[in-house]
C-alpha positions as CSV (number, residue, x, y, z in Angstrom):
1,X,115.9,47.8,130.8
2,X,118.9,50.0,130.1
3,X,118.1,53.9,129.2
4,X,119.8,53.4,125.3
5,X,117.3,50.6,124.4
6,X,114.3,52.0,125.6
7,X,111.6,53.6,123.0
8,X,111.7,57.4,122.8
9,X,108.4,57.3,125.2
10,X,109.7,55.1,127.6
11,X,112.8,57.0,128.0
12,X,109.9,59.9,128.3
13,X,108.6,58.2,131.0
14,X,111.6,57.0,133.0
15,X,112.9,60.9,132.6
16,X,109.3,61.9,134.5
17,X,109.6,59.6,137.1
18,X,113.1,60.5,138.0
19,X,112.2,64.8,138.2
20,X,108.8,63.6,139.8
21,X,111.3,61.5,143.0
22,X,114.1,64.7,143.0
23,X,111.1,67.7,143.3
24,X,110.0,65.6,146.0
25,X,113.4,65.0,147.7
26,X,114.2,68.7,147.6
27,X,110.9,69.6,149.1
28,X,110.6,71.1,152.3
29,X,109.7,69.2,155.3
30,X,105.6,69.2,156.5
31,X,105.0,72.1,158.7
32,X,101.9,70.5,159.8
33,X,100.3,67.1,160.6
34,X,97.4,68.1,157.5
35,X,100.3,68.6,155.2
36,X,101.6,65.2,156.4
37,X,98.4,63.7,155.6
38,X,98.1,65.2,151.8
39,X,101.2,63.9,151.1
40,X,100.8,60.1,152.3
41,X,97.5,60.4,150.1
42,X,99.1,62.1,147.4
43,X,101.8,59.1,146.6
44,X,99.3,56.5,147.9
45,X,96.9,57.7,145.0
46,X,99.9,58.0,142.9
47,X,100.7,54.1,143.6
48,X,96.9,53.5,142.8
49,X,97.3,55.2,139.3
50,X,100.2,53.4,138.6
51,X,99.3,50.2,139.5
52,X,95.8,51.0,137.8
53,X,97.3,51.9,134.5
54,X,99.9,48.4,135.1
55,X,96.3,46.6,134.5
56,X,95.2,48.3,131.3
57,X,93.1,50.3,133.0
58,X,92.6,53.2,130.3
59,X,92.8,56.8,131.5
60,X,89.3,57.7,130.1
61,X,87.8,55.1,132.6
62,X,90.1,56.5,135.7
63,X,89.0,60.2,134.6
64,X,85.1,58.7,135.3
65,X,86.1,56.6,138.0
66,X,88.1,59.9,140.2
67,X,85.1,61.9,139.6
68,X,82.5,59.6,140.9
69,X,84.2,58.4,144.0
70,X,84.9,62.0,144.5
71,X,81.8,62.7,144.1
72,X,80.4,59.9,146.2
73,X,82.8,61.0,149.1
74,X,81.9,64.8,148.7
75,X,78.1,64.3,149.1
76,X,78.7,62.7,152.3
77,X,81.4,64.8,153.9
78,X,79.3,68.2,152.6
79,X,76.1,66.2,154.4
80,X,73.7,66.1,151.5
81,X,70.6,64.8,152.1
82,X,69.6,61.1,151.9
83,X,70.1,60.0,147.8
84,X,72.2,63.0,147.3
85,X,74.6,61.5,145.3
86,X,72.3,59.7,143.0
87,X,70.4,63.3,142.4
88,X,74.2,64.6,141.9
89,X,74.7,61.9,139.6
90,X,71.6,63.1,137.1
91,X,73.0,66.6,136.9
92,X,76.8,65.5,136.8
93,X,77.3,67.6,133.7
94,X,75.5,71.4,135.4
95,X,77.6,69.8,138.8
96,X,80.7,69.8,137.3
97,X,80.9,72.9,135.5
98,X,81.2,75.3,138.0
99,X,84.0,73.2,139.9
100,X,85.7,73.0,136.3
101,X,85.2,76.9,135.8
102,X,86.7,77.2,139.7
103,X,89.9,75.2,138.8
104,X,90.5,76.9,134.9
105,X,90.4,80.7,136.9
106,X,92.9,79.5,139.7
107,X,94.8,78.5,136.7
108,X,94.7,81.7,134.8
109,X,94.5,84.4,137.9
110,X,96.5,83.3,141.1
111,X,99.4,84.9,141.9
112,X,102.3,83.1,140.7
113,X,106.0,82.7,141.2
114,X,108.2,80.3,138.7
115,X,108.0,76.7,139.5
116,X,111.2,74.6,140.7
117,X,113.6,74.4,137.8
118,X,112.8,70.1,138.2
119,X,108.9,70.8,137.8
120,X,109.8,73.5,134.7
121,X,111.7,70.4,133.4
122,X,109.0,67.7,134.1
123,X,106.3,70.0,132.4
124,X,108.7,69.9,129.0
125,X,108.9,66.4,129.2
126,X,105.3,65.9,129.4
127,X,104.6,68.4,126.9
128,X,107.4,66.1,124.8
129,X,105.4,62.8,125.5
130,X,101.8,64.5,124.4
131,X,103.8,65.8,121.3
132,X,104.4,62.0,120.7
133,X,100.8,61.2,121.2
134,X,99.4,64.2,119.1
135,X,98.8,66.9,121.9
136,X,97.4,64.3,124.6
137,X,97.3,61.8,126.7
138,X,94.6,60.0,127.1
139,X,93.6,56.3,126.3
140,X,90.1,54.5,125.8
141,X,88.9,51.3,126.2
142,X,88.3,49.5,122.9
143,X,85.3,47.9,123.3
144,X,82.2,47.7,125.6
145,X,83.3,44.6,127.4
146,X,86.7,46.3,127.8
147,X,85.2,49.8,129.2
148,X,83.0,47.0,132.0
149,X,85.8,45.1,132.9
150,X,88.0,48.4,133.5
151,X,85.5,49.9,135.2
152,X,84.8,47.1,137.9
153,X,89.0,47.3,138.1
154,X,89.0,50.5,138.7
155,X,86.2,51.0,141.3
156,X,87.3,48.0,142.9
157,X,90.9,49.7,143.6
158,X,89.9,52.5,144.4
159,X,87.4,51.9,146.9
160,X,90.0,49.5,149.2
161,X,92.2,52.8,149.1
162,X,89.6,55.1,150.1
163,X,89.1,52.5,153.2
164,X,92.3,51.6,153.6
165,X,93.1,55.6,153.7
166,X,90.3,56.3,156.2
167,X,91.1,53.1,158.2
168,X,95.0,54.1,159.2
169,X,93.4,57.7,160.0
170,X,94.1,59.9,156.6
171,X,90.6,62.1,157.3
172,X,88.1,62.2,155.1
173,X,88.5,65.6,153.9
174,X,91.5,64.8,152.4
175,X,91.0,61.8,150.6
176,X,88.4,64.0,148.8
177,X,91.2,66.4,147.8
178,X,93.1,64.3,146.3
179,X,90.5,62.0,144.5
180,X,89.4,65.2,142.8
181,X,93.2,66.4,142.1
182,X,93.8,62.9,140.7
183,X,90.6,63.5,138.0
184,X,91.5,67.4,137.3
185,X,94.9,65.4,136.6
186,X,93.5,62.9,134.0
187,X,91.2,66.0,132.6
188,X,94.3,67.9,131.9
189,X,95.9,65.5,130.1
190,X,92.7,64.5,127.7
191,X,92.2,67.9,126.8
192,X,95.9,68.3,126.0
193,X,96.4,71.6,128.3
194,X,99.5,73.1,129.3
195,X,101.0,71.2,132.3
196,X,102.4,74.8,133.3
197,X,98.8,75.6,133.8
198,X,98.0,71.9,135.7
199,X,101.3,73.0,138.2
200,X,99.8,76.7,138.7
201,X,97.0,74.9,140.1
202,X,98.5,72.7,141.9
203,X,100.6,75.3,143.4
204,X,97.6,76.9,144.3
205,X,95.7,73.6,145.4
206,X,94.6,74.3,148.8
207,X,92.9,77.8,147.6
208,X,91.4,75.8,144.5
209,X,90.0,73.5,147.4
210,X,88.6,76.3,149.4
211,X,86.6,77.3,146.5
212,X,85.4,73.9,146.1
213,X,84.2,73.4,149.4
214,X,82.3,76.4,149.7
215,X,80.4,75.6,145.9
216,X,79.7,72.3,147.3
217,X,78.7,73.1,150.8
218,X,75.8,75.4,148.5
219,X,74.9,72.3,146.5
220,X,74.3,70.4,149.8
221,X,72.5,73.0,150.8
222,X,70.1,73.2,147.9
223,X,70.0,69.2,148.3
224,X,69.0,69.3,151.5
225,X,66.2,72.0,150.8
226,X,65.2,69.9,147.5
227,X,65.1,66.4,149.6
């Protein structure tokens, strides 16, 4: 559909998409064969969202739906104990705190230079398009039926990418990187926080995953002693 008869959110949207494909295009080159693996990951979960969202999949049910298959993935690559992830599941709330506290103080202390002038652009257009949706993004399903039938979408989609990832040799490791970047994503957006501060984090996503993996190598070792 031509740019001058688009809705002032689609033209939003088409404007995000096109600084999301040039940041990318001037990026530099992968300097290692782990970076080569985030970044197949990152746009195959990017597809996933996309094509997610294409079947009314409400962002309120993908926020859920990143957090328990990360959750589901972390408990077995952090070797919890038999039934981990269901005991996880009962103390979601006291589990995901601390990692929440971990991302916020990444966002507010690392050390920080300017973002690319396309990513300084793309966070004004998304602060533009939250403007338009009164200071967030974030979309719920209408009805219980609708929050089932989303759901079963949703964790049907993104279980064949989790195999599919594994299966052509993307390790494990990562896909849990980027399913829990993919739910910080959607929990930036319902709460309406700067994307400045969602792109300091990013910047600074494999030190925010550091963190991560020591807090949950303690939870699996405080589920192991508990099993």
């Amino acid at each position: 559909m031509p740019s001058d008869s688009t809705a002032p959110a689609d033209k939003l949207i088409d404007d995000i998409r096109h600084l999301h494909t040039a940041a990318w295009a001037d990026a530099a080159p992968p300097t290692s064969q782990k970076e080569v693996y985030q970044r197949a990951m990152l746009e195959t979960m990017r597809s996933l969202s996309v094509e997610l969202l294409r079947l009314r999949v409400t962002s309120a049910i993908l926020e859920g739906a990143y957090l328990l298959w990360w959750l589901r993935l972390a408990c077995i690559n952090h070797r919890f104990a038999k039934g981990g992830f269901e005991r996880s599941l009962k103390r979601i709330g006291p589990l995901v705190g601390p990692l929440s506290g971990i991302l916020v103080r990444i966002g507010e202390q690392a050390e920080d230079q300017a973002p690319l002038p396309e990513l300084q652009q793309l966070g004004e257009k998304l602060e533009a398009l939250r403007r338009m949706s009164g200071g967030a993004v974030a979309t719920w399903p209408e009805n219980r039926q609708a929050e089932s039938e989303q759901t079963e979408i949703a964790n049907t989609y993104i279980q064949k990418t989790i195999v599919m990832a594994v299966d052509v040799g993307i390790p494990a490791d990562v896909v849990e990187s980027l399913l829990l970047y993919f739910w910080f994503r959607c929990t930036v957006n319902r709460h309406g926080l700067p994307e400045a501060f969602f792109q300091k984090v990013e910047r600074h996503w494999d030190e925010a995953i550091e963190q991560v993996n020591r807090y949950m190598d303690e939870q699996a070792v405080a589920d192991r002693r508990q099993a």
